[in-house]
C-alpha positions as CSV (number, residue, x, y, z in Angstrom):
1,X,0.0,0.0,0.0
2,X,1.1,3.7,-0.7
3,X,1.6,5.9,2.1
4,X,0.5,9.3,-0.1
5,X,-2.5,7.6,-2.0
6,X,-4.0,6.1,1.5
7,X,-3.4,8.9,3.4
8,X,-5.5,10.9,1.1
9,X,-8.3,8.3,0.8
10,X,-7.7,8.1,5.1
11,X,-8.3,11.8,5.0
12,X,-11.7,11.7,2.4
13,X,-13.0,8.8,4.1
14,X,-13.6,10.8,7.4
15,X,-14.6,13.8,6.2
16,X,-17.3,12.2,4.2
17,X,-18.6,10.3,7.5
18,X,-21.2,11.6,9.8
19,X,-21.7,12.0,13.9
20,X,-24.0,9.1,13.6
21,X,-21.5,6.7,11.6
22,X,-18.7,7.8,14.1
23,X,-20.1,6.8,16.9
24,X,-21.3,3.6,15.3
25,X,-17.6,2.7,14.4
26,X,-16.4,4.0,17.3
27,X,-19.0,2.7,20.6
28,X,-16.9,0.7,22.2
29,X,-14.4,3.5,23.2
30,X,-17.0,6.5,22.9
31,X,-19.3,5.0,25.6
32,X,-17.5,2.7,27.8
33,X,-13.7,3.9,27.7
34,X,-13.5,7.3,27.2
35,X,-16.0,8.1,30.3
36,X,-14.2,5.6,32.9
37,X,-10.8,5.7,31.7
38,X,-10.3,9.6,30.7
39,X,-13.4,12.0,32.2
40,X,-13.9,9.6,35.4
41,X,-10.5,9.6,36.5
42,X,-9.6,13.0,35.5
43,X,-12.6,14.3,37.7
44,X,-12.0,11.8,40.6
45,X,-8.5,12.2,40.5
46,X,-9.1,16.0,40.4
47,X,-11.2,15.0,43.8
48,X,-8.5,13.1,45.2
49,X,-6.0,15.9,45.2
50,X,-7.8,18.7,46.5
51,X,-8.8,16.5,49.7
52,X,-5.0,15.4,49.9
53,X,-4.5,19.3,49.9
54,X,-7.0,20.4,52.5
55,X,-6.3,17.2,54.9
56,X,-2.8,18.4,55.6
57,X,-3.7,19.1,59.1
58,X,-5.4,16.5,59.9
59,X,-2.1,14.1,58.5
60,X,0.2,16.6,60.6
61,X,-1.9,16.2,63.4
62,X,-2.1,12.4,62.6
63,X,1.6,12.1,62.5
64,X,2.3,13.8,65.2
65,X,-0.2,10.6,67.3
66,X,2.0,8.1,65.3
67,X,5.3,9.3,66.3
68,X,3.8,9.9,70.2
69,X,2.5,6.5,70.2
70,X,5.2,4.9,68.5
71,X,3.4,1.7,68.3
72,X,5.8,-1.6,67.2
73,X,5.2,-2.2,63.8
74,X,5.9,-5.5,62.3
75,X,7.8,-5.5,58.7
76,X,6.9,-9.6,57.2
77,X,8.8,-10.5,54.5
78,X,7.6,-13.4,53.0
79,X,9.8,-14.9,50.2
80,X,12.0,-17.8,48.2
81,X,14.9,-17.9,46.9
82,X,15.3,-14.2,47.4
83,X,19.1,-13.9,48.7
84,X,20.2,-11.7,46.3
85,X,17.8,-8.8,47.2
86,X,17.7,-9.4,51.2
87,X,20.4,-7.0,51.5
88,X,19.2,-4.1,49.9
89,X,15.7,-4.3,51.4
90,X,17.3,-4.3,54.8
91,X,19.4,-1.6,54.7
92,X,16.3,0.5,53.2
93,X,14.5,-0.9,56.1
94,X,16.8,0.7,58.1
95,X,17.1,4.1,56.6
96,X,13.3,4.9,57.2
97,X,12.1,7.7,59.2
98,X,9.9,5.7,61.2
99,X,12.3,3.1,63.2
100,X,10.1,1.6,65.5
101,X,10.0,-1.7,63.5
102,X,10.8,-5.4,63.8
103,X,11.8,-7.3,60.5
104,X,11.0,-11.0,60.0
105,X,11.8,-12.5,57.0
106,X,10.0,-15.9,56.3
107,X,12.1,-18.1,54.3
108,X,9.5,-20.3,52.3
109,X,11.9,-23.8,51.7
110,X,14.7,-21.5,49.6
111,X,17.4,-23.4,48.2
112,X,20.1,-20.5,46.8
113,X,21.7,-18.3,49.8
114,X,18.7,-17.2,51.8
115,X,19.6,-18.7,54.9
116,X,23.3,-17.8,55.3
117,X,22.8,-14.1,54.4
118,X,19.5,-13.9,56.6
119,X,21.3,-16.0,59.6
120,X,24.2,-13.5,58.9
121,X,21.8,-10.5,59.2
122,X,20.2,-11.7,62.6
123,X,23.6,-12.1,64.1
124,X,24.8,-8.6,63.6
125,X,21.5,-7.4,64.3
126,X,20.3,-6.0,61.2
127,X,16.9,-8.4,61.0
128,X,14.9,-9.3,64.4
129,X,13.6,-12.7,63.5
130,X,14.9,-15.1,60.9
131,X,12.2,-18.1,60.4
132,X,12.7,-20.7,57.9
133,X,10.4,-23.3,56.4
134,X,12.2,-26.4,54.9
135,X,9.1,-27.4,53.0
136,X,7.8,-24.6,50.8
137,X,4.0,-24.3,51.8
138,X,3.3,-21.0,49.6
139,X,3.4,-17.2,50.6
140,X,-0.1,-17.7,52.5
141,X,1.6,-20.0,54.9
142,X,4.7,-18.0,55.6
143,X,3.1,-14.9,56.1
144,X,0.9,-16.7,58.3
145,X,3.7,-17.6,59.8
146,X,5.7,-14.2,60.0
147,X,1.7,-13.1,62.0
148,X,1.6,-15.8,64.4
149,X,5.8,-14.7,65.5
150,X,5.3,-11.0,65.4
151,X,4.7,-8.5,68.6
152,X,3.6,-5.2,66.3
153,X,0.7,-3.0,66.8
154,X,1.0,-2.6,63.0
155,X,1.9,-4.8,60.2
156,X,3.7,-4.5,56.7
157,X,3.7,-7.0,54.4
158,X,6.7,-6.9,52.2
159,X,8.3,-8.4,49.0
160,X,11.8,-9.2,49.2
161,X,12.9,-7.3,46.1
162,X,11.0,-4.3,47.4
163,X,12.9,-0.8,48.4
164,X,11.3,2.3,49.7
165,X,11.9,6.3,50.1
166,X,13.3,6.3,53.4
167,X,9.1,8.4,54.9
168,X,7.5,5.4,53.3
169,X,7.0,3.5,56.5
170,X,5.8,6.7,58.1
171,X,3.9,8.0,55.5
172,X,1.5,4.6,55.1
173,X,1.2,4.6,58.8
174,X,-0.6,8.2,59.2
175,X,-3.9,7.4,57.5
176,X,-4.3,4.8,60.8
177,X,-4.3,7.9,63.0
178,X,-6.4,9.9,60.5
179,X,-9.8,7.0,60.9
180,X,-9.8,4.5,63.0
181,X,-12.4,2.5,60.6
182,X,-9.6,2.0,58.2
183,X,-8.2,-1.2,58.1
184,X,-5.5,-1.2,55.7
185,X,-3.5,0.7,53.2
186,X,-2.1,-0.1,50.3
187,X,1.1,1.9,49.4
188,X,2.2,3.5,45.6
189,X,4.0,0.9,44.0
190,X,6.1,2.0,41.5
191,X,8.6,-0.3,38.8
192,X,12.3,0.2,39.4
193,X,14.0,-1.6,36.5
194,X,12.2,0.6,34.2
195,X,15.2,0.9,31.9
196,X,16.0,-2.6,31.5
197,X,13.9,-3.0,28.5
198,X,10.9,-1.7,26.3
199,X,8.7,-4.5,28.6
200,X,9.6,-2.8,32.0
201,X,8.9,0.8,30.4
202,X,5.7,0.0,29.3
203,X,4.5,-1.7,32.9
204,X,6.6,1.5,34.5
205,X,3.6,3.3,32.5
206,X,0.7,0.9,33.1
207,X,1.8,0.9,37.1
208,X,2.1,4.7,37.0
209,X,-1.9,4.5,35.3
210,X,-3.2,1.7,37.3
211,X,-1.9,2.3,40.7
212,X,-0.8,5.5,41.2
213,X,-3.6,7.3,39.8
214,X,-6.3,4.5,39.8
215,X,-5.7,3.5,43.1
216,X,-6.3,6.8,43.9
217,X,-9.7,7.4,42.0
218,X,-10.8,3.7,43.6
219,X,-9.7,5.1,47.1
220,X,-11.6,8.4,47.2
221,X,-14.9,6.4,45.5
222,X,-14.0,3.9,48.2
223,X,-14.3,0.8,46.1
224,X,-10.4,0.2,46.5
225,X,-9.8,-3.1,46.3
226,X,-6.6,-4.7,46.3
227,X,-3.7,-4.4,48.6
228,X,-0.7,-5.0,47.2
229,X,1.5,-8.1,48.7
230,X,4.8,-5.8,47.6
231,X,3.8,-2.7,50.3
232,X,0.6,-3.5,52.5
233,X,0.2,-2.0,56.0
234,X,-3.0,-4.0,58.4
235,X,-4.2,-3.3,61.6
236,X,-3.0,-6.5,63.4
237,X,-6.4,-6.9,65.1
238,X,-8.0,-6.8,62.0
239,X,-6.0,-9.0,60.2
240,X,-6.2,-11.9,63.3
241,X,-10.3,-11.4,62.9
242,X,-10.2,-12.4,59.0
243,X,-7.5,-15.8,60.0
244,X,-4.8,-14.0,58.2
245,X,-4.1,-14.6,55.0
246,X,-5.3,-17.5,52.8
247,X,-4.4,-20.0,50.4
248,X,-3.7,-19.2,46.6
249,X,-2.4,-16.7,43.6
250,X,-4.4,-13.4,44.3
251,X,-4.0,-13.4,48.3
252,X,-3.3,-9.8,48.3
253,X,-6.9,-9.1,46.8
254,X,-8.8,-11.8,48.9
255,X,-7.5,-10.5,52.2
256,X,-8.4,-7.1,51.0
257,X,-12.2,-8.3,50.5
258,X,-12.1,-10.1,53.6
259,X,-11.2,-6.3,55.4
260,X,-13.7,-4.4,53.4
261,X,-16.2,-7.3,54.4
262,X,-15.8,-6.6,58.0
263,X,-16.8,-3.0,57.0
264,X,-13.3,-1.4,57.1
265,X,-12.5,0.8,55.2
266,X,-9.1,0.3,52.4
267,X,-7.0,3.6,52.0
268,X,-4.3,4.3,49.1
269,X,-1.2,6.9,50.2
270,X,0.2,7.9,47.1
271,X,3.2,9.5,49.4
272,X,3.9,6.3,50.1
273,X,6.3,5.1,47.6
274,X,7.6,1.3,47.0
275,X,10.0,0.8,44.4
276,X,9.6,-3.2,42.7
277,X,11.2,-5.2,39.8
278,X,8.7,-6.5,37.5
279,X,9.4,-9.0,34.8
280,X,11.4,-8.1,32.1
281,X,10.5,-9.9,29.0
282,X,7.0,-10.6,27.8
283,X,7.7,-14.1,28.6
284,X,8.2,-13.7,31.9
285,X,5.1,-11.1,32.5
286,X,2.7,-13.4,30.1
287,X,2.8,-15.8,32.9
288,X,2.5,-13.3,35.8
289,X,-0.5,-11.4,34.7
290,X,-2.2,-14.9,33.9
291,X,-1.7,-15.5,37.4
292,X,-3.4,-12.4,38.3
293,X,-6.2,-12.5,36.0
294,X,-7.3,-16.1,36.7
295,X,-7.5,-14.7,40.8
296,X,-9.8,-12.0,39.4
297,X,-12.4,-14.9,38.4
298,X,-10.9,-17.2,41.4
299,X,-12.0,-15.0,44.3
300,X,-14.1,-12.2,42.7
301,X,-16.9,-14.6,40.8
302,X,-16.7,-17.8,43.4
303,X,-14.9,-17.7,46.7
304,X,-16.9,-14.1,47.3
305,X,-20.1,-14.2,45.4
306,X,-21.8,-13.4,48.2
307,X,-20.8,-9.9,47.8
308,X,-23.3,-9.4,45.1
309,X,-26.2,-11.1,47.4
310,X,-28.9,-8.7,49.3
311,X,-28.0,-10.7,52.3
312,X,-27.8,-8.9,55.7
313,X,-24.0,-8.0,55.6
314,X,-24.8,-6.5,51.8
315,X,-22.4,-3.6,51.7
316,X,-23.1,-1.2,48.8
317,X,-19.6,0.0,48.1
318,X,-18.3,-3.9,48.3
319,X,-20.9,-4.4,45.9
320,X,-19.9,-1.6,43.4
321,X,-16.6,-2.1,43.9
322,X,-16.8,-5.8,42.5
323,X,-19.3,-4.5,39.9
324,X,-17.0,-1.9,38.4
325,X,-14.3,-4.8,38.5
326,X,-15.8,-7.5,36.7
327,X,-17.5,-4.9,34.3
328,X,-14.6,-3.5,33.1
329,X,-12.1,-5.8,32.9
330,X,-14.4,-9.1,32.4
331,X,-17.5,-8.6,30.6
332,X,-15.9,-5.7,28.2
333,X,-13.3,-8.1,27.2
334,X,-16.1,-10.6,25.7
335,X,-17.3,-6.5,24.7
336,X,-14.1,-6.5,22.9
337,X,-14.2,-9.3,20.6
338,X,-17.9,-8.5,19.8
339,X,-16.8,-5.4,18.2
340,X,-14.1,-6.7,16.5
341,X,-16.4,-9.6,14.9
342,X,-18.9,-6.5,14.3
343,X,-16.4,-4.4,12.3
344,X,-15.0,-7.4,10.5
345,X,-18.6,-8.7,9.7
346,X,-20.6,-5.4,8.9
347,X,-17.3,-2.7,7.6
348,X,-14.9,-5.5,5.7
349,X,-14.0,-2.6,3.3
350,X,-13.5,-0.2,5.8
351,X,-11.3,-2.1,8.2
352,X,-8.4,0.1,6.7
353,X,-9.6,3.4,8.0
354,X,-11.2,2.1,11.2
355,X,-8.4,0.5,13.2
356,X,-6.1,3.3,12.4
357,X,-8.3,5.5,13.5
358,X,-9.3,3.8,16.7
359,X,-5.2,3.5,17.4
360,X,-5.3,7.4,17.0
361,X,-8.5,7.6,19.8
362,X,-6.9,5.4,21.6
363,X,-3.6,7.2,21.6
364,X,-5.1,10.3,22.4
365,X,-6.8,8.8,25.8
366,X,-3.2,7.9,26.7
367,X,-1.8,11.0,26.4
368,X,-4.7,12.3,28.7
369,X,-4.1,9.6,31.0
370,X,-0.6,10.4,30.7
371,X,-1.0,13.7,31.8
372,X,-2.9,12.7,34.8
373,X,-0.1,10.8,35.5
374,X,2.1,13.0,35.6
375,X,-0.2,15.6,38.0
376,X,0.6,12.7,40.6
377,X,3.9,12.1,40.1
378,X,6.6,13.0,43.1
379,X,9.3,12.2,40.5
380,X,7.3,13.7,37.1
381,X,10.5,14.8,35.8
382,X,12.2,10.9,35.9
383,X,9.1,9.8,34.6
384,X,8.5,11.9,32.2
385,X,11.0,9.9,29.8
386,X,8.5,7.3,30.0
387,X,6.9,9.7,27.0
388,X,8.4,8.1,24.1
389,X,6.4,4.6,24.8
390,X,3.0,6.3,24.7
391,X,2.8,5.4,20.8
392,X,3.1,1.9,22.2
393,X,0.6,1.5,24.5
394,X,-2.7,1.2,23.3
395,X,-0.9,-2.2,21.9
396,X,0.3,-3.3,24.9
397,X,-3.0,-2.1,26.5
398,X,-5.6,-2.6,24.3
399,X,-4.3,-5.6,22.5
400,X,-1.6,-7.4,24.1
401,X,-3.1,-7.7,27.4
402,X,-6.9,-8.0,26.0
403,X,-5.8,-10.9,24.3
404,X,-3.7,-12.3,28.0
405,X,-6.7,-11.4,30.1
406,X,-9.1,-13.0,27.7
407,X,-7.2,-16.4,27.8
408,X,-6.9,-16.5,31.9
409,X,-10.5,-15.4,32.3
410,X,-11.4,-18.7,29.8
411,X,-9.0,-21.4,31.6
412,X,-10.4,-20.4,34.8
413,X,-13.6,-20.0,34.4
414,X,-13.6,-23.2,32.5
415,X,-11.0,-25.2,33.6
416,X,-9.6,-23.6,36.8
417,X,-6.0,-23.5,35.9
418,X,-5.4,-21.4,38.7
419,X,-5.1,-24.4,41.2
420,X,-2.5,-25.8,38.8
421,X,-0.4,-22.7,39.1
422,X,3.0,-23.4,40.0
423,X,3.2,-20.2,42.1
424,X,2.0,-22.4,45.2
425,X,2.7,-25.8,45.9
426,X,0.2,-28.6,44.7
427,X,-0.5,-29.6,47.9
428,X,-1.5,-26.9,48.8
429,X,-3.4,-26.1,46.3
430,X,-5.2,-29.5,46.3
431,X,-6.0,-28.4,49.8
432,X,-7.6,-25.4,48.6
433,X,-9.6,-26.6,45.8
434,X,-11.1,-29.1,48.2
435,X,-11.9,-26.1,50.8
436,X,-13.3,-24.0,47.6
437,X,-10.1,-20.9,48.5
């Protein structure tokens, strides 16, 4: 094809095209996308900021409790095989603001170097408690364990390759002194090797649009859901009421609906900022994110159905939060191929100017996005190189990860792959199939 000739027929094509034809090619984006993804978050978002802004007393007065109280918190690092990062997430441990903390690392059966460099660590005093499990039983179980060991008030639950700015254990710990009905916090998780390769660029992107600014949106609507297992914080008390942490890929979100069930409420802190290596190949990330999507059907549509019931815990925001979660990332997918079928089926001839112009919609919701992004941003001048992969991105977005997220929502939902995941042990997951976690 000619660039010169298309572009001109590209060019005459639209201009002969009316309102009504537009938003007939273009429905899938126009009504569902554009209003969550682009005006909802921008006015949320917008929302989220000026409280931030005009609760700065109320944190300084919150802080000021915290570091009165000074209340043990626990740090639980769960992990395998994770010898090579110990050391740095120790010594950032130690460099925090807030230094009223215990570590415990949970060594779940490693076979490299854990256990020298950890026994090493608890000798000089660097690490309070060094437990280690000879037969891996999963990161449930040795959190579980780190719990049942630890004296703190508060808890944080780690990852081993995690690092932090050295207010991040102070800064997730405020909102506990800001509402005593909120029950955990999830902190701003943000990728570190974002230079390693055009894979960890683009998720530096998708985490900066996901978690920084829709963990925000989520947390002001109050249908925040997840916690993340690489920087959580829990009230202790309300973590013993749930039983702690259960069994299987997508803990981090079951515990979090467990919380929200009691009718605690889940809190993001953007100023708290976690730094985390995320897979750096599309091989490698293919197989994490079918992990995570085949816990979205795992927990969300079975283990806790009975958040959509009218029964007499019914919580409203549980309900939408669940709602908006499936919606958007379950039932538009099948939403997705529809329209592609629909285009191919009814506009074969057009096919040339529609996709091309739907990349350029879609482009132009990720520069908006991207700009939101950057309102947020403590470090919007680092990030900002992440500019040059916004051309990429509704591929990695809107196909690539369409197409991952449509495969894991079908093996689970038909086949439960999840319990064959290798991320936990088969006995335990055998366990938990026949317990229905």
């Amino acid at each position: 094809m000619d660039l010169i000739p298309y572009l001109y027929d590209f060019i005459n094509f639209w201009q002969t095209v009316g309102p009504a034809k537009l938003v007939r090619f273009f429905w899938f984006a126009l009504i569902f996308e554009f209003p969550r993804y682009v005006v909802f978050d921008f006015v949320f978002l917008t929302a989220y900021q000026i409280s931030h802004f005009f609760n700065k007393g109320r944190r300084e007065r919150a802080r000021d409790c915290l570091f009165s109280e000074r209340p043990l918190v626990s740090v639980i690092v769960p992990g395998r095989n994770e010898g090579e990062n110990i050391y740095k997430l120790v010594r950032s441990l130690r460099e925090q603001t807030y230094d009223n903390i215990e570590i415990i690392i949970v060594d779940d059966g490693s076979d490299d170097d854990t256990q020298q460099i950890c026994t090493n660590l608890k000798n000089n005093n660097f690490i309070d408690l060094y437990l280690r499990c000879k037969i891996r039983g999963g990161k449930a179980s040795a959190s579980n364990l780190g719990l049942r060991y630890s004296n703190g008030k508060l808890l944080l639950l780690l990852d081993a390759d995690s690092s932090f700015d050295r207010d991040a254990i102070e800064n997730i710990m405020i909102p506990f002194y800001m509402d005593k009905k909120i029950g955990a916090i999830g902190g701003n998780v943000k990728v570190r090797n974002i230079d390693d390769s055009v894979c960890t660029s683009l998720q530096g992107i998708e985490y900066l649009k996901t978690i920084s600014v829709g963990r925000a949106v989520a947390s002001i609507l109050g249908i925040y859901r997840t916690i993340p297992g690489a920087f959580g914080a829990f009230r202790r008390e309300v973590v013993q009421r749930v039983g702690g942490w259960d069994i299987g890929p997508g803990l981090d979100g079951d515990i979090t609906v467990k919380i929200r069930k009691l009718g605690y409420r889940i809190h993001f802190e953007k100023d708290a900022i976690c730094f985390t290596n995320v897979p750096n190949s599309f091989r490698k990330l293919n197989k994490q994110r079918m992990r995570w999507y085949k816990s979205l059907v795992r927990f969300r549509i079975r283990k806790h159905k009975d958040i959509y019931l009218p029964t007499e815990n019914f919580i409203f925001s549980n309900f939408m939060s669940f709602v908006e979660n499936i919606f958007f990332n379950v039932i538009l997918d099948i939403k997705w191929l529809i329209y592609l079928a629909d285009m191919a089926y009814n506009y074969p001839s057009m096919v040339k100017f529609i996709l091309p112009l739907n990349y350029i919609i879609y482009l132009t919701f990720n520069i908006l996005q991207f700009i939101a992004m950057m309102s947020l941003s403590e470090r919007w001048k680092n990030d900002l190189k992440l500019a040059v992969y916004i051309p990429i991105v509704p591929i990695y977005a809107g196909l690539y990860m369409r197409i991952v997220r449509t495969v894991a929502y079908f093996q689970e939902i038909v086949f439960r792959k999840s319990y064959e995941d290798p991320w936990n042990p088969w006995k335990v997951s055998k366990k938990a199939m026949g317990e229905g976690l």
